[in-house]
N, C-alpha and C positions, 0 to 999 in steps of 0.2 A: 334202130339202136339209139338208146336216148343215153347222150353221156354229160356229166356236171362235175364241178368239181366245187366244192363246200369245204366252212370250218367242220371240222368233228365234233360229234358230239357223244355224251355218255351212251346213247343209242347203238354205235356205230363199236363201242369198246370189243364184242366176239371178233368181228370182222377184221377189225383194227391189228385185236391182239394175234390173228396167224398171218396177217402183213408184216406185223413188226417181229415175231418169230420167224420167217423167213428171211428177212433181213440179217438177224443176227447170226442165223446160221451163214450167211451168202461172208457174214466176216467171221467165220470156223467159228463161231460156237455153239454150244449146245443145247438143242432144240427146246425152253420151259414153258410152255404157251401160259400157264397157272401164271407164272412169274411175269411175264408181257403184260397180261390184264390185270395185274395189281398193278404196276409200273406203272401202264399208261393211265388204268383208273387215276392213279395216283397223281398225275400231270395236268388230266382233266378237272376232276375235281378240284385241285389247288391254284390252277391257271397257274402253273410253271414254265408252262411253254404251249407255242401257237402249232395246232396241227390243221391241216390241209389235206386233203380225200380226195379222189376223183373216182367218180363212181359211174358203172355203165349198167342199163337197166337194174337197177337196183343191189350191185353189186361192189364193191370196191375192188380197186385194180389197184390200187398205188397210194403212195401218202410224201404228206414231206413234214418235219417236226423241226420248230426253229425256236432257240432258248433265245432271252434275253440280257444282255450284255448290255454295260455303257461307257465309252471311250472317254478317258478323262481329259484326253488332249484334245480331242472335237467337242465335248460336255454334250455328248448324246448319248442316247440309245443307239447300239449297236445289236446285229441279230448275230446270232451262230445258225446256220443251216447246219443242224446236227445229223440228220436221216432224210434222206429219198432212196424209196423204193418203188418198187414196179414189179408186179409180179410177172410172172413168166408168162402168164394165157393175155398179158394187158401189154406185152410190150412190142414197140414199132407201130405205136397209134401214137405220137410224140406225147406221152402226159408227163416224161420228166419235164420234158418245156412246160409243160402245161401248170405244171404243178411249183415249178419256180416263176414264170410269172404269177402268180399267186404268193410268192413269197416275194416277191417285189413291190405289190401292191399292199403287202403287208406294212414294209420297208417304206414307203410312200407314205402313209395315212397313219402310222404310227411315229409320224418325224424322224425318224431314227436317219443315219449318218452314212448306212448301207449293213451291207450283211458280209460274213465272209463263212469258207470252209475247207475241212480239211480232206483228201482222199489221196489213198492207197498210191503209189506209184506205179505197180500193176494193175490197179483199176482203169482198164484199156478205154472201156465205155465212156467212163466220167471223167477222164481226161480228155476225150474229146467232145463229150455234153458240155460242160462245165465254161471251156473259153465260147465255144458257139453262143453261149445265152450271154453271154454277157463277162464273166469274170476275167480277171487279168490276174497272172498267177503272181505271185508276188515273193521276191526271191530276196527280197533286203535283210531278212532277218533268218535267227534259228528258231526254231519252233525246240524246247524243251519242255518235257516228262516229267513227273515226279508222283510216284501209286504209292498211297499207303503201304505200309508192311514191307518196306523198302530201306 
């Protein structure tokens, strides 16, 4: 078993887009794979944001998609880890570790000031992924909302 983990490329967009469709379902919604592969097309081609793959014989297992932010009070770049995922045949090979130091490296080489993100208070798993790699959860502020059509 030969496993790597890579930027994405438009190559990789079929693969990609029923990773990021199980994702979205994993947060209840509704399965559009059509809609993922414009999305992510759309992310690739405009470099909107940094994706990361890990891929086993030729396959993709997992991803992680990080936007770019910049903190005015540091005057950097800042990341948002917006998505990791891991499908279901790919997981207990550690590649969520795998796939955030890759977005630390990112985080590194692109100066930036660190990354931060948000998840689920029921998300059992990434509540305890998340301080193991590294993150310190950070509880000084409120996080508020605001959706169009609101």
């Amino acid at each position: 078993m030969k496993t790597n983990t890579r930027k994405a490329t438009i190559d990789d967009l079929s693969q990609l887009a029923q990773l990021f469709d199980e994702y979205r379902m994993f947060y209840h919604k509704t399965s559009d794979f059509s809609a993922a592969q414009q999305f992510l097309s759309e992310r690739l081609q405009n470099n909107d944001s940094e994706i990361f793959v890990v891929e086993e014989d030729g396959k993709l297992g997992g991803f992680v998609q990080l936007y770019p932010l910049f903190s005015s009070t540091r005057m950097k770049r800042y990341w948002l880890l917006n998505d990791l995922y891991v499908n279901s045949n790919s997981r207990g090979k550690g590649y969520s570790k795998v796939l955030i130091e890759e977005a630390k490296v990112l985080c590194r080489t692109s100066d930036s000031c660190g990354m931060y993100l948000e998840t689920g208070k029921e998300n059992r798993i990434g509540n305890q992924l998340y301080p193991s790699a590294g993150f310190k959860k950070y509880d000084e502020v409120n996080f508020y909302e605001w959706e169009v059509g609101n």
